[in-house]
C-alpha positions as CSV (number, residue, x, y, z in Angstrom):
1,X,96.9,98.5,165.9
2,X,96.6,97.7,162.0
3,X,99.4,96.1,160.0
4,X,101.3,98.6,158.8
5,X,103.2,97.6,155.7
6,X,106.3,99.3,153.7
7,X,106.9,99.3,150.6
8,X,109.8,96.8,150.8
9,X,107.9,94.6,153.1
10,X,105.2,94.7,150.2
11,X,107.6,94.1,147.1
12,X,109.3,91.0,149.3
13,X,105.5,89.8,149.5
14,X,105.1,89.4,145.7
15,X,108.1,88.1,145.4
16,X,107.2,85.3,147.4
17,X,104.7,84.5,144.8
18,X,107.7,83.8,142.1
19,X,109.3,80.3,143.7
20,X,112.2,81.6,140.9
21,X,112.3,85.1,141.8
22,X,116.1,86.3,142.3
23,X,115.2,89.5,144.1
24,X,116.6,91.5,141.5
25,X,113.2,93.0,140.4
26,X,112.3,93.4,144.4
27,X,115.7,95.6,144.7
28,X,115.3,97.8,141.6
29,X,111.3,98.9,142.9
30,X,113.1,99.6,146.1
31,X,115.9,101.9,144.5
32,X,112.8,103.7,142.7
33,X,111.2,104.1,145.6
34,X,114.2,105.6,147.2
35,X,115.0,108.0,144.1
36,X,111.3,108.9,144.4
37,X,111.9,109.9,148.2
38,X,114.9,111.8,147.0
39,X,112.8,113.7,144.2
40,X,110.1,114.3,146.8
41,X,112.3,116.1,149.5
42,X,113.3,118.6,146.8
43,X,109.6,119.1,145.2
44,X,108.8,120.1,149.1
45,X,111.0,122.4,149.4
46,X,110.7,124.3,145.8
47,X,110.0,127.4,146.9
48,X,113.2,127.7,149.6
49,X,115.6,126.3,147.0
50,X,116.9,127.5,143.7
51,X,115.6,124.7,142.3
52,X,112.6,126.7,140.2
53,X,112.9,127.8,136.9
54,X,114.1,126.8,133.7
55,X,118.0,126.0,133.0
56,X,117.7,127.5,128.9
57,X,118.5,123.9,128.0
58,X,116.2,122.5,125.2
59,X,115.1,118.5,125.2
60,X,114.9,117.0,123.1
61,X,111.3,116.9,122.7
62,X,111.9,120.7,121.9
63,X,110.8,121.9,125.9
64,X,112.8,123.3,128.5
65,X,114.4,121.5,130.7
66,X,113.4,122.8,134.0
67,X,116.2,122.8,136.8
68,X,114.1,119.8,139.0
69,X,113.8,118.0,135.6
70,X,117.7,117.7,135.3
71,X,117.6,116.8,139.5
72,X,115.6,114.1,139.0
73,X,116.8,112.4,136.0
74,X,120.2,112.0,137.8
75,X,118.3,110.7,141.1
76,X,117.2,108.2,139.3
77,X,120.4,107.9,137.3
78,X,122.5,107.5,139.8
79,X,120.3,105.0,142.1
80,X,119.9,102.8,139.6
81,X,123.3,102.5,136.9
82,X,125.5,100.4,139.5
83,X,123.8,97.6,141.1
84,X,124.2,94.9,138.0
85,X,120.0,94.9,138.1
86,X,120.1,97.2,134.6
87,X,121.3,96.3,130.8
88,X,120.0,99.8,129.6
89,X,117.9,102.6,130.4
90,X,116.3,105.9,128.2
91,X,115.3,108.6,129.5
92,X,112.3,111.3,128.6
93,X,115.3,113.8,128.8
94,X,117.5,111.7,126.9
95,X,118.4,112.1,122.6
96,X,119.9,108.4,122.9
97,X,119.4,105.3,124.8
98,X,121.3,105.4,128.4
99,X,124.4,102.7,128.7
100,X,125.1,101.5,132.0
101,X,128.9,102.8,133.2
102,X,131.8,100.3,131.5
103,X,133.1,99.4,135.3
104,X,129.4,98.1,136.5
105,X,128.3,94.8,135.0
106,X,124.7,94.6,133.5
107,X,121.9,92.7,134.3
108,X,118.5,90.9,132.7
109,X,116.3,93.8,133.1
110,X,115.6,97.2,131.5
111,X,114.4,100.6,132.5
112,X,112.5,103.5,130.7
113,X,111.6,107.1,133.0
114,X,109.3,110.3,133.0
115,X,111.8,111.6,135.8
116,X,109.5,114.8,136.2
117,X,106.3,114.9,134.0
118,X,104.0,118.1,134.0
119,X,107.4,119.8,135.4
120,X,106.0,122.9,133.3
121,X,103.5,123.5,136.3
122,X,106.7,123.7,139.0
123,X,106.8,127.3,139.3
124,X,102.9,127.2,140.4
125,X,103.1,124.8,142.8
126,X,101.0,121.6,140.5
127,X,101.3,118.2,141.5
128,X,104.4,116.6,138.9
129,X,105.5,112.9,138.7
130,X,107.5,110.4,138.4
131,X,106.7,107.5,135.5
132,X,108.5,104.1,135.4
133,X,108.9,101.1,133.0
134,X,110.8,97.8,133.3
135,X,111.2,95.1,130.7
136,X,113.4,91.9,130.6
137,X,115.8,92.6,128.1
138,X,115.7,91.1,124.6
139,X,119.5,90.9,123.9
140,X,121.3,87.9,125.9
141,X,123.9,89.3,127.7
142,X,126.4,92.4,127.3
143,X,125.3,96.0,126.7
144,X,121.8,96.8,125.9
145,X,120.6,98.1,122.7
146,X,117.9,100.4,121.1
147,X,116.0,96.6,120.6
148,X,115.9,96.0,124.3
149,X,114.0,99.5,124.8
150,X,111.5,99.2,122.1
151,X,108.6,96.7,123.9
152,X,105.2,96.4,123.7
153,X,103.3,97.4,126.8
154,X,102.0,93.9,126.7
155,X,105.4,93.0,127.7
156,X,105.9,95.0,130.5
157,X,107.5,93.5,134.0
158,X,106.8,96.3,136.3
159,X,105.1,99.9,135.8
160,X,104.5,102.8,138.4
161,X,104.5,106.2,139.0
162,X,105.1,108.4,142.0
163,X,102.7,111.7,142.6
164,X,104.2,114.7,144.0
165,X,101.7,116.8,146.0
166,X,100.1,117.5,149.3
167,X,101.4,114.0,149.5
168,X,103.7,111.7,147.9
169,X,102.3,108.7,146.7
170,X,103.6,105.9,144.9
171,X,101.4,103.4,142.8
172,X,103.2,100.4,141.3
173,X,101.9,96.9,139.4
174,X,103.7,93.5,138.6
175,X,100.8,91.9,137.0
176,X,99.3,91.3,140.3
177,X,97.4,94.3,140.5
178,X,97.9,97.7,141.4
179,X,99.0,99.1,145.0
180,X,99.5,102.3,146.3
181,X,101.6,103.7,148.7
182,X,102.1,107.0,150.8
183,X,105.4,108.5,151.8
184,X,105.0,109.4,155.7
185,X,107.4,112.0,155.7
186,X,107.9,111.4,159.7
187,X,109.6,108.1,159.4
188,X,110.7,108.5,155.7
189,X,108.9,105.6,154.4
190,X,106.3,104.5,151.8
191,X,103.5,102.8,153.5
192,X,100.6,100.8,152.2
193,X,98.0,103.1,151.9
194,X,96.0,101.8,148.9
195,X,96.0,98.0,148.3
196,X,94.5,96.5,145.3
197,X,94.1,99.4,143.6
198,X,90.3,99.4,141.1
199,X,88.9,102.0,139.2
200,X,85.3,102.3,140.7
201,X,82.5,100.9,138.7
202,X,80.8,104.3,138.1
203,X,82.7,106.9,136.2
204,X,83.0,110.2,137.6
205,X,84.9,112.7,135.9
206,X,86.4,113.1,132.2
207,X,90.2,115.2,132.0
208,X,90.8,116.8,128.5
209,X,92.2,119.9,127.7
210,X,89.4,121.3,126.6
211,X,91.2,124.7,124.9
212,X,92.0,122.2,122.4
213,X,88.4,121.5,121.4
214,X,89.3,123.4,117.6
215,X,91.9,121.4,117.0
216,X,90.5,117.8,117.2
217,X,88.6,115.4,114.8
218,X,85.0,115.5,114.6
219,X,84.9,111.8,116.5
220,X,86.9,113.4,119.3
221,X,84.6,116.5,119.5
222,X,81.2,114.6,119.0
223,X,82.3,112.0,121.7
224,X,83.2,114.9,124.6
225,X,79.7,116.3,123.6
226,X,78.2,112.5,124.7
227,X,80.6,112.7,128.1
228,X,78.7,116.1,128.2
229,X,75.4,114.5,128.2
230,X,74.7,114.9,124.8
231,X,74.0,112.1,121.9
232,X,72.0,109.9,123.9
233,X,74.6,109.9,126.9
234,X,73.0,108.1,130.3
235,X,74.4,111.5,131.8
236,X,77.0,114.1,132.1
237,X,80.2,113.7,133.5
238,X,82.0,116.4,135.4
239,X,85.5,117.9,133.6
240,X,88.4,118.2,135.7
241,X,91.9,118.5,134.4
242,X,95.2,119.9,136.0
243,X,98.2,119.3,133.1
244,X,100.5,117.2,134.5
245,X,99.3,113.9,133.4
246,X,100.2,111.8,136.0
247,X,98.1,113.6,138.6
248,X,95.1,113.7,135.7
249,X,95.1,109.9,135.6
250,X,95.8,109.2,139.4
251,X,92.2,110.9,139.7
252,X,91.1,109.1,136.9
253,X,92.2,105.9,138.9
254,X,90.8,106.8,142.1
255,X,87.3,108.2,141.4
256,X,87.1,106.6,137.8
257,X,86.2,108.1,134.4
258,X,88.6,109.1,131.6
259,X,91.8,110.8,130.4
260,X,92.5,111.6,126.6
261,X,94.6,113.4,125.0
262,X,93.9,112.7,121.2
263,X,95.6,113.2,117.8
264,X,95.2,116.9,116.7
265,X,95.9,119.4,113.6
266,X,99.2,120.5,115.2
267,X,100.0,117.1,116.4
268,X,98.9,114.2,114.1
269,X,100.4,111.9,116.1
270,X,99.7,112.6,119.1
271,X,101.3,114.6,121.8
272,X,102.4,112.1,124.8
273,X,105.4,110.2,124.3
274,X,104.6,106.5,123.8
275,X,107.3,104.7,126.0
276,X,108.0,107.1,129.2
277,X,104.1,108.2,129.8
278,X,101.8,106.0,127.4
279,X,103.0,102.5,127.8
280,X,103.5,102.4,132.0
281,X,100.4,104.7,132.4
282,X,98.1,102.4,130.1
283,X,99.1,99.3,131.9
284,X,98.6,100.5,135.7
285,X,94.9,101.2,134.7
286,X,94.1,98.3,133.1
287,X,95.8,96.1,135.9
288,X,93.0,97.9,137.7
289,X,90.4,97.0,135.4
290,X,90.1,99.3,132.8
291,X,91.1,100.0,129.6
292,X,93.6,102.3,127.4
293,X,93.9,102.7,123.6
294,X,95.2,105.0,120.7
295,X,91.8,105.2,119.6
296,X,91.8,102.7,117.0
297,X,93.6,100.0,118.8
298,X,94.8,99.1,122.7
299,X,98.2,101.1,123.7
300,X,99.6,97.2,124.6
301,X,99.5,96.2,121.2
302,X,101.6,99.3,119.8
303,X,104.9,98.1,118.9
304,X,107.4,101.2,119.5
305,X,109.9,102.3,117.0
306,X,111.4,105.2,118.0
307,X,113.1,106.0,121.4
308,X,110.9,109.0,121.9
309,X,107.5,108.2,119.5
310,X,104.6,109.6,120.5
311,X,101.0,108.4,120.7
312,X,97.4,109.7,121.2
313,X,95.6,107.8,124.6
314,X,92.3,107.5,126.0
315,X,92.8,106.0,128.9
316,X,90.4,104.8,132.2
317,X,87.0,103.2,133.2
318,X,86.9,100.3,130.1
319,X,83.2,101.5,129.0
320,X,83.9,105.1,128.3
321,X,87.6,104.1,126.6
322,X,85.1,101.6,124.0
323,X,82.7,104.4,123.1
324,X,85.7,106.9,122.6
325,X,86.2,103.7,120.3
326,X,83.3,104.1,118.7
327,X,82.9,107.5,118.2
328,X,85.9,107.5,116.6
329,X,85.3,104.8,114.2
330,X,82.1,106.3,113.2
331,X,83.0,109.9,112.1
332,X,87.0,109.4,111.5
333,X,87.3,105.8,109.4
């Protein structure tokens, strides 16, 4: 019989890697992982529940908030505001930063959530995810501020992202590469499914939403033409795109290619938000060996300044990211 491995087993693995690791990092993956089991019991069952639909509340990135979005913002809430591990969170759903509760102390580290992204595809039954971000605070000690959410991705401590679909899977990376992980529903535990994570070395597919095609620069357009084949392109790529992003860029991860989603007329600075989807997205791919950027400069080196900034991304196999690059350079300035 092969080794099978859980997802705590793994996390205490790495840890053993740190001689001055604490465990507090191994224990906040772990209540992730456990919000991300609670999230996935009630993205199963959807279509029994009256969990579809939209509640009429507006985010406030101006969308709906959909009645699993508000489920699993307090999953993840609630697993994770008590255990001393957190100084401060912020949520997608969230105007303001997120203060841990006065009676619970704080701790050295800080957290940043997508609880549901794509959740606009709930009612048809499209893969939605869970993003994740953790930084060491910046402030000493007491409550956290605004300062101790605003990081660089080249900062980051821990990223991840958990896919809800035929199959819940959960891929994570401390710096020491990326590892997936598949919820066996049976036994109600993530197992190692997908160690040491790398994109392949041949792209296979590009993921745009192509609709857009009007609306973008002349760069953008000219460089989709040479994905198509065209200006001296080695060869097409196939298009594939779903909507929710984090299922776009698990494919991208897994068969290799690219993701964008660039600046456009309607949305000059770009659509995704920087911190909850950019930042930990951009940093799982390129702790598998590829590459993400605005555009005009790697995603790591954007310093945030807003809770809820957003940011155009191109975002996979290294060599396609660098010609979008290019392109870009050429007919934009």
């Amino acid at each position: 019989m092969s080794k099978v491995t859980t997802i705590e087993r793994h996390i205490l693995e790495q840890q053993a890697s740190f001689p001055d690791a604490t465990g507090t990092l191994t224990s906040l993956l772990y209540d992730l992982a456990l919000a991300g089991k609670l999230i996935a019991s009630r993205t199963a069952r959807a279509g029994l529940a009256d969990i579809l639909g939209g509640t009429g509340i507006i985010n406030v990135q101006g969308e709906e908030v959909q009645k699993l979005d508000t489920y699993a913002n307090n999953a993840i809430y609630r697993m994770t505001n008590h255990a001393g591990r957190l100084a401060v969170m912020g949520s997608e759903e969230a105007e303001n930063l997120i203060p841990i509760p006065d009676r619970y102390t704080t701790g050295k580290y800080v957290l940043l959530f997508d609880p549901l992204d794509g959740s606009s595809n709930i009612d048809y039954n499209v893969n939605v995810g869970t993003v994740f971000t953790i930084f060491h605070r910046k402030t000493a000690s007491g409550p956290g501020t605004l300062e101790d959410l605003l990081q660089k991705g080249s900062e980051i401590v821990a990223a991840g992202y958990i896919v809800y679909g035929s199959s819940t899977m959960l891929v994570y990376t401390t710096g020491q590469g990326v590892h997936g992980f598949t919820l066996d529903t049976n036994i109600g535990e993530f197992l190692l499914s997908h160690p040491n994570i790398k994109i392949p070395a041949k792209p296979k597919y590009y993921s745009v939403n192509q609709g857009h095609y009007s609306r973008w620069s002349e760069g953008v357009k000219r460089f989709t033409g040479w994905l198509q084949g065209e200006e001296g392109s080695p060869g097409a790529l196939s298009m594939r795109y779903v909507g929710s992003m984090v299922a776009d860029i698990h494919r991208t991860l897994l068969a290799g290619g690219i993701f964008y989603y660039p600046i456009e007329r309607q949305s000059p600075y770009g659509k995704l938000r920087l911190l909850y989807e950019v930042i930990p997205m951009s940093a799982i791919i390129e702790q598998a060996g590829g590459y993400a950027s605005t555009g005009y400069q790697p995603i790591r080196e954007v310093q945030p300044k807003e809770l809820h900034q957003r940011s155009p991304l191109f975002v996979g196999s290294r060599e396609l990211v660098e010609k979008a690059e290019e392109f870009i350079a050429k007919y934009d300035g």
